[in-house]
C-alpha positions in Angstrom: 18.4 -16.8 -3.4 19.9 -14.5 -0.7 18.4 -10.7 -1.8 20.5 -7.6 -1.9 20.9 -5.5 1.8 19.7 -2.2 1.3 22.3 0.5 2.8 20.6 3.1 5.3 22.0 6.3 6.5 20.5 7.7 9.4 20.5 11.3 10.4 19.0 11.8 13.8 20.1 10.0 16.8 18.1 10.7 19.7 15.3 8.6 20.7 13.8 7.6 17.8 17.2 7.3 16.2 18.5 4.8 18.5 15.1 2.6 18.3 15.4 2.9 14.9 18.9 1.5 14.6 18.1 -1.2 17.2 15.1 -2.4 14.6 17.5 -2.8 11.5 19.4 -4.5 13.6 17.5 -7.4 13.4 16.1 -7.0 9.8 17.4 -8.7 7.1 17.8 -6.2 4.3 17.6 -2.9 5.8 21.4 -2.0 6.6 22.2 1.1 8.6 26.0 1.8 7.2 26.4 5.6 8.0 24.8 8.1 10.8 25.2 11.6 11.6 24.1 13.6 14.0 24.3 17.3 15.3 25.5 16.5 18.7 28.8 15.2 18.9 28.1 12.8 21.9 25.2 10.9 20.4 27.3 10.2 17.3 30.2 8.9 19.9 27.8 7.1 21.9 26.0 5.4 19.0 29.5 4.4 17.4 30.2 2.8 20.7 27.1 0.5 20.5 27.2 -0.1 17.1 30.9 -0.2 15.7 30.1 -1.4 12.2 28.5 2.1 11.8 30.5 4.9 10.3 29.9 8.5 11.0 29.7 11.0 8.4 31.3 15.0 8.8 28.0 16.7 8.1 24.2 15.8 6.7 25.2 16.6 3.3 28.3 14.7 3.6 26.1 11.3 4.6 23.0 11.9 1.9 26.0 12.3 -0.6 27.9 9.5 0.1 28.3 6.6 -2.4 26.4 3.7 -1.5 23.5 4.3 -0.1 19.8 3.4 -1.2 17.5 5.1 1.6 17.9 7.8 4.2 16.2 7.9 7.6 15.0 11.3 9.0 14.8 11.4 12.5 15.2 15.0 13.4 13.8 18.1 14.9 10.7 18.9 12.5 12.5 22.1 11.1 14.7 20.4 8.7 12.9 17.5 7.3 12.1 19.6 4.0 15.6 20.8 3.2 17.2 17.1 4.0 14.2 15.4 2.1 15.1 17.4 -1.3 18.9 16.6 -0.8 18.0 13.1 -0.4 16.0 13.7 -3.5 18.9 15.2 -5.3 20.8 11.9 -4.6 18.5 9.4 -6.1 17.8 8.2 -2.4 14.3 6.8 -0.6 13.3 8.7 2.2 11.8 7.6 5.2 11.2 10.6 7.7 9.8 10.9 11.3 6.8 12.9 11.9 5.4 15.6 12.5 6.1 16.1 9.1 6.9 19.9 9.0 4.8 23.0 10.6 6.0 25.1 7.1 3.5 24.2 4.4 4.5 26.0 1.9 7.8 24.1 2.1 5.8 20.5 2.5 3.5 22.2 -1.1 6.9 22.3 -2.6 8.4 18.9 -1.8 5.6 17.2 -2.6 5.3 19.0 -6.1 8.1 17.7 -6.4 7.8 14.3 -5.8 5.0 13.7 -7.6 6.7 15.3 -10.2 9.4 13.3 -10.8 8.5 10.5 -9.5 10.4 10.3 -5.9 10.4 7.8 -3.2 9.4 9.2 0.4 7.4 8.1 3.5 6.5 9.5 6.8 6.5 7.2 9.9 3.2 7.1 11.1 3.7 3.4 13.3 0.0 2.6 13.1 0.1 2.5 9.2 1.5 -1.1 9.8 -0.8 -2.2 12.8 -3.0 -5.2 12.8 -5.3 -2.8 14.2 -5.6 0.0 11.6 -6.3 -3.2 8.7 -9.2 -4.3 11.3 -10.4 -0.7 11.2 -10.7 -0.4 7.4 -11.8 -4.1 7.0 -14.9 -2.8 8.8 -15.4 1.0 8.2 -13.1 1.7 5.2 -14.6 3.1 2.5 -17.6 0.8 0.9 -17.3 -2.2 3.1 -20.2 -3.1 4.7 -19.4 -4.2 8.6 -21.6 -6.8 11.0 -21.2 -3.8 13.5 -23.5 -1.8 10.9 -22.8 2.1 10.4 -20.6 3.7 12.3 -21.8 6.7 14.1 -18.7 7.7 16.3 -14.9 7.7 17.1 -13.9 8.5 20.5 -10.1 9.3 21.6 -8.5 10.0 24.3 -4.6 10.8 25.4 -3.0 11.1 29.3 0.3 11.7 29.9 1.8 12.5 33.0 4.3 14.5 32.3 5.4 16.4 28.7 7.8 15.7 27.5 7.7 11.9 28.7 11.0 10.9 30.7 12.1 8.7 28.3 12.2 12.1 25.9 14.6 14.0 27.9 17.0 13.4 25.2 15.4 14.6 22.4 16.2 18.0 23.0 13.9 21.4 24.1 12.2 21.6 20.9 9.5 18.8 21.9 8.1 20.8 25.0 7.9 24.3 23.2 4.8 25.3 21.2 6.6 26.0 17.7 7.2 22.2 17.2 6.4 20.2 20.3 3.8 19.4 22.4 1.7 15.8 22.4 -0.5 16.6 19.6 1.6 16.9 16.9 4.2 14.1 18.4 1.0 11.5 19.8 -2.4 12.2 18.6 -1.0 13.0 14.8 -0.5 8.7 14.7 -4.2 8.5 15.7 -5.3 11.3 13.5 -3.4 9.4 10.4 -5.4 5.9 11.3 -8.6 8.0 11.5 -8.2 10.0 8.3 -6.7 6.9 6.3 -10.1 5.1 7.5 -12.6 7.8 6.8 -10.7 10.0 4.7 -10.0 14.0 5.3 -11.8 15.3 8.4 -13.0 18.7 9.3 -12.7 20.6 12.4 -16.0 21.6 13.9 -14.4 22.9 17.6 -11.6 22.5 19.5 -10.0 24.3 22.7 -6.5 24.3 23.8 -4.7 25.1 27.3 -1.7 26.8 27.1 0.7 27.3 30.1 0.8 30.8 30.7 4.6 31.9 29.3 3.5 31.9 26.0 6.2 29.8 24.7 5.8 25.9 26.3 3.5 23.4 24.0 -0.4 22.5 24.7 -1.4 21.1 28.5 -4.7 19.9 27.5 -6.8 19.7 24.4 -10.7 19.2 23.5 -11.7 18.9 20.3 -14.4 17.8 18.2 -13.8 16.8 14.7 -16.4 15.5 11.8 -15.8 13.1 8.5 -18.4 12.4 6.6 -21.3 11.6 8.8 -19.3 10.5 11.5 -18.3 12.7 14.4 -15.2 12.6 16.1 -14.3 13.4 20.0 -10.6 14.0 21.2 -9.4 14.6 24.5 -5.8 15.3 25.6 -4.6 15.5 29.1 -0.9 16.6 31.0 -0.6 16.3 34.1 -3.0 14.0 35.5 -2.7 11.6 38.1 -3.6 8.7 35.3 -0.1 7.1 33.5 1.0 7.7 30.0 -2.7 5.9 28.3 -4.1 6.1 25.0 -7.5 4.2 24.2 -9.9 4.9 20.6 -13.7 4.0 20.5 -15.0 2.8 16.9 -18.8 3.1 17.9 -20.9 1.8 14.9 -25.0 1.5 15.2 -24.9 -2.6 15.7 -21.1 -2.8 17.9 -17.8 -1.3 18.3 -14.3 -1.9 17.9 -12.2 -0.7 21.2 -8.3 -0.1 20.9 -5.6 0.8 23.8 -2.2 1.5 23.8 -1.2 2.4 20.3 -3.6 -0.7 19.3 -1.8 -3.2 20.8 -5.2 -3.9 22.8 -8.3 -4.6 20.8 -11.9 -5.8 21.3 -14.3 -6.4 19.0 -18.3 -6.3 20.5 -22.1 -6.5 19.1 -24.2 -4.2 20.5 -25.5 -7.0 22.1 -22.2 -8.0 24.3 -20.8 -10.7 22.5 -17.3 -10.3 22.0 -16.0 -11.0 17.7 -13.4 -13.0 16.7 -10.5 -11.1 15.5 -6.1 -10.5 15.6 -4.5 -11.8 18.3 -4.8 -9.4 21.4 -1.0 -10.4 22.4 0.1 -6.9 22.8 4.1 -7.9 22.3 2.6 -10.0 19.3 0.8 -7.1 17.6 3.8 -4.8 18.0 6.0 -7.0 17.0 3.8 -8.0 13.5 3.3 -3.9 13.0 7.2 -3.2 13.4 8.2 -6.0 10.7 5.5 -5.0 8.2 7.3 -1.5 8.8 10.3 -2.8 7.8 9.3 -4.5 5.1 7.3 -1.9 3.6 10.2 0.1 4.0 12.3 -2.0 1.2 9.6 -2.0 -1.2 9.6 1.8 -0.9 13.1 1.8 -1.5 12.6 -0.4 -4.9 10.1 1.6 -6.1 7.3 -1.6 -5.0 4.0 -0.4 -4.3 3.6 -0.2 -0.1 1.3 0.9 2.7 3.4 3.4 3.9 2.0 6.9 4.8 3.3 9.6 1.9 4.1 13.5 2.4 0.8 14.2 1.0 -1.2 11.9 4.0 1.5 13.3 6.5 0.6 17.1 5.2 -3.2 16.6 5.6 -2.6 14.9 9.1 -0.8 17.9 9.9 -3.1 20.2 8.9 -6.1 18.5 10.9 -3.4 18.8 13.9 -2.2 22.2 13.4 -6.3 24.1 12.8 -7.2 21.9 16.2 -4.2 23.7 17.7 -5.6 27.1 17.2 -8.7 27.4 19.2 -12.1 27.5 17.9 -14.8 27.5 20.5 -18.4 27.3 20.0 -19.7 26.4 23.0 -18.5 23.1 24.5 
């Protein structure tokens, strides 16, 4: 029996627009009908590459538009809330890019809201649908016992060689200034959502940030020093060094660790003895690939109301907040 396509409209199309579009491309279900964006040129250039798509007059215009099932956020940060509760308004499933918002009071209301009445809404954290992150809670989630015993430590750390990265020239200013931008909320929020959906909520014990010195570009570098539960936590950001674009998280437990690089598409598994554990595939293109169609898929059962794995606006607002207090200094002796 062939299953009913699922009509997407997609506001946003920058970088994470376009990829976005080029996944439902491929995907059976998820059908991208009807896009809109605030610059005139990306709404041309998209038509041009996708001619099936129509383009609506305005935002409200597309979430009110007969047809639809889900809506796709991929926007600045600032107007996630407002576009969220119009999808609401229309009976539509949102799916929205993080970071979810920097206004919490907004985020409060939304998800009142939502859990309220019931609506459907998810944040895209990409690791939510990794391989990697069901390793992580097969062995340190809460209650399981692991053959890598307790685990004692997590340590991350981020490089990037330039902020924004070249591919982001596109996105617009937004992600290099320190209202919105900068790598922490953009990068390390996908690492702090693994963490915190493994360990649950963490605390910050210390952090310190580097600014540039015009008061208005986003974070340079960033230590921090985070604790949940008994575990503690150690983060380290970097722009500007002479090391490529890198990301690589330490799971240390008292009897092994689990080691992850490049948004977990690299993963080993070791005893505290050496001997390298069974465990997914350590294909990189294999693991992405896996992640981006469980994505997908989760996506539809959002959409009919099935439960999912998906990251809500409740886990999106406490990954925000665990970005946003490591963003304001606190120093107590590193």
């Amino acid at each position: 029996m062939t299953l009913p396509q699922l009509n997407i409209g997609v506001i946003g199309l920058g970088v994470m627009g376009q990829r976005m579009l080029a996944r439902l491309a491929a995907h059976a279900r998820l059908n991208p009908v009807l896009v809109w964006d605030a610059n005139p040129a990306a709404i041309a250039q998209t038509l041009q590459q996708y001619p099936a798509l129509q383009a609506a007059t305005s935002a409200a215009q597309l979430i009110a538009a007969p047809g639809l099932h889900s809506l796709y956020i991929a926007t600045p940060p600032a107007p996630h809330m407002a576009l969220s509760e119009l999808a609401f308004d229309a009976g539509l499933a949102v799916f929205c890019e993080k970071p979810l918002t920097v206004d919490f009071e907004a985020a409060r209301r939304c998800i009142d809201r939502i859990e309220a009445r019931g609506h459907r809404a998810a944040v895209n954290f990409a690791l939510a649908s990794s391989p990697g992150l069901a390793l992580l809670q097969q062995h340190f989630g809460s209650g399981r016992a692991s053959e890598l015993g307790s685990l004692q430590t997590v340590e991350l750390a981020l490089a990037f060689a330039a902020w924004p990265r070249p591919w982001q020239a596109g996105a617009g200013a937004w992600l290099s200034e320190r209202i919105e931008g900068g790598f922490s909320r953009e990068v390390l929020s996908h690492f702090i959502f693994a963490l915190q959906r493994v360990l649950g909520p963490a605390t910050l014990v210390r952090s310190q940030v580097d600014y540039p010195s015009d008061g208005h570009r986003a974070e340079t570098g960033l230590q921090a020093e985070l604790q949940a539960g008994s575990v503690k936590i150690h983060i380290q950001g970097l722009v500007g060094g002479a090391q490529a674009d890198h990301n690589a998280m330490r799971w240390c437990a008292d009897a092994g660790e689990i080691s992850m690089s490049e948004w977990f598409s690299r993963i080993e598994q070791r005893r505290a003895d050496g001997q390298l554990l069974a465990g997914p595939t350590n294909d990189a293109s294999e693991l992405r690939q896996a992640g981006q169609l469980d994505q997908l898929d989760q996506w539809v059962a959002l959409i009919e109301g099935r439960p999912h794995g998906l990251p809500g606006y409740t886990e999106a607002l406490a990954v925000q907040q665990t970005i946003e207090a490591m963003l304001q200094t606190r120093s107590n002796s590193w």
